[in-house]
N, C-alpha and C positions, 0 to 999 in steps of 0.2 A: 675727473669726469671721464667716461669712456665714449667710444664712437659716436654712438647710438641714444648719447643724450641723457642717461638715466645713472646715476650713480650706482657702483658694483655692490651687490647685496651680500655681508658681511658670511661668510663662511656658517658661524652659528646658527644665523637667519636663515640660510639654505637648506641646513641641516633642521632645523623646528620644521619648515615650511613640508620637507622631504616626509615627517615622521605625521603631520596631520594629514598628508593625502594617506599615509599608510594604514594609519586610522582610520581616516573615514572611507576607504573603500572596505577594511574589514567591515567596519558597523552596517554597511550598505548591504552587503553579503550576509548577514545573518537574520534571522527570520526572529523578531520577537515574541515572545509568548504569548499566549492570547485564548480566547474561548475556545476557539477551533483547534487549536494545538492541544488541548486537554479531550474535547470530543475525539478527537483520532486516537488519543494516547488510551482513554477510558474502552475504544472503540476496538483497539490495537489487543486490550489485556483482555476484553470479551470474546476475542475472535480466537486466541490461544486457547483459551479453555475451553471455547467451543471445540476445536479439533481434540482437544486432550477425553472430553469431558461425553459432551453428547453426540450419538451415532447419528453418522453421514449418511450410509446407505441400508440399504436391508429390503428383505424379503424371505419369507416362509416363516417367519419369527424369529431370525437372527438378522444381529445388524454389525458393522463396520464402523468403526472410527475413524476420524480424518486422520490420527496418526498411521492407522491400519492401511489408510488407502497410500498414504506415503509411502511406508514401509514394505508396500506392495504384497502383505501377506492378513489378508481375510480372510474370514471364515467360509469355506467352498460352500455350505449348504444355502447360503446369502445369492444365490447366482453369479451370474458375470456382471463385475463393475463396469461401468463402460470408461470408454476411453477418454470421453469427454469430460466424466466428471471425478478420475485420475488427475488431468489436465489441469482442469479448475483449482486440486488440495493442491498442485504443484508452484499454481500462479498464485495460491493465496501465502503457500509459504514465502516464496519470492517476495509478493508482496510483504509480510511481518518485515522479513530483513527491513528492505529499503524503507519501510514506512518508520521503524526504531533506528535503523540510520539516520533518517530524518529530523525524528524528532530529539535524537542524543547532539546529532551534529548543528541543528538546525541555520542550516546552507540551502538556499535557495536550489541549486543543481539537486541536489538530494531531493528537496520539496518536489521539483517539475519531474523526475525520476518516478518518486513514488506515486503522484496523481498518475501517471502513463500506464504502470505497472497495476494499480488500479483499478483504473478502465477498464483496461484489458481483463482482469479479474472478473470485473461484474461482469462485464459482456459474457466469459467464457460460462461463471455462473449461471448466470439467467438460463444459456444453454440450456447448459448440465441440468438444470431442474427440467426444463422442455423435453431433455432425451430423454431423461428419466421416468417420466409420466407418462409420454406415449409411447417409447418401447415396453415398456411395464403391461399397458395396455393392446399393443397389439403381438407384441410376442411372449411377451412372459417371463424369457429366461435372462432380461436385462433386472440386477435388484432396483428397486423402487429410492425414492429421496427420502430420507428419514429428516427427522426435524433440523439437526445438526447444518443439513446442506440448506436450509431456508433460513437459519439464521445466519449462515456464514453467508449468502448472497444479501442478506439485510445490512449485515455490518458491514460488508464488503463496500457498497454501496454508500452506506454513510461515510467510509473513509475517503470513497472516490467526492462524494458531492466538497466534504470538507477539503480533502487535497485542492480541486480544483477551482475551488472558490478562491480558497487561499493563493495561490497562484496568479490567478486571474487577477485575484487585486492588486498584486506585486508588478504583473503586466502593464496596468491601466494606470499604474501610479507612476511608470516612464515617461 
């Protein structure tokens, strides 16, 4: 018997003991699969081929791809892109990243990443579509929102509502 009253726990015991905290703090850290992990994943491959697929901005009858606005080279006769909604194809790529780190890695830290990242998306979004409508309208030489940027602030939007859900419930289950 030692000082403290309790018999010494066998070396092996220690070592089991050591290997199920190591376990269950991974298993705690990983975000299990679920509806919402597939809504964002479905949400994630619709937002790509929106950028790839259908035009972001435009005016006089040409339009700009989300790749285009990345890549920073549109077609001049479209007007001036604005900055805001540059900003937005910048946040939504960001966004892909972390959101498919997310969902490859799926780690909580990544989860609370990509909601933030997100957010911050739609917000810039919603913008982006505001500048676009009324500079369009009171100046002219801003191009206009082509369908691409309403659906990219739509999905945007859905991945923010699923990120944060998700998350939230990870929170409240502390």
């Amino acid at each position: 018997m030692s000082t403290d009253g309790k018999e010494p726990v066998p070396d092996a015991l220690a070592e089991l003991e050591s290997e199920l905290r190591a376990s269950e703090r991974r298993i705690l850290a990983e975000i299990e699969p679920s509806a919402r992990l597939f809504v964002v994943a479905v949400a994630v491959f619709l937002l790509v081929a929106d950028l790839l697929v259908v035009p972001f901005v435009g005016a006089n009858g040409a339009h700009a791809l989300g790749r285009e606005l990345v890549a920073g080279g549109w077609p001049q006769q479209i007007g001036q892109v604005s900055k805001i909604a540059r900003l937005f194809v910048f946040f939504v790529v960001a966004d892909l990243v972390v959101s498919v780190l997310a969902l490859v890695l799926r780690r909580w830290g990544a989860a609370f990443l990509a909601a933030a990242a997100s957010c911050v998306s739609s917000a810039l979004g919603v913008l982006a579509v505001w500048h676009s409508q009324t500079s369009l309208a009171g100046h002219g030489t801003h191009a206009g929102a082509a369908t691409g940027l309403y659906l990219a602030v739509v999905l945007i939007v859905v991945i923010a509502f699923n990120w944060v859900r998700l998350t939230t419930a990870r929170l409240g289950a502390q």
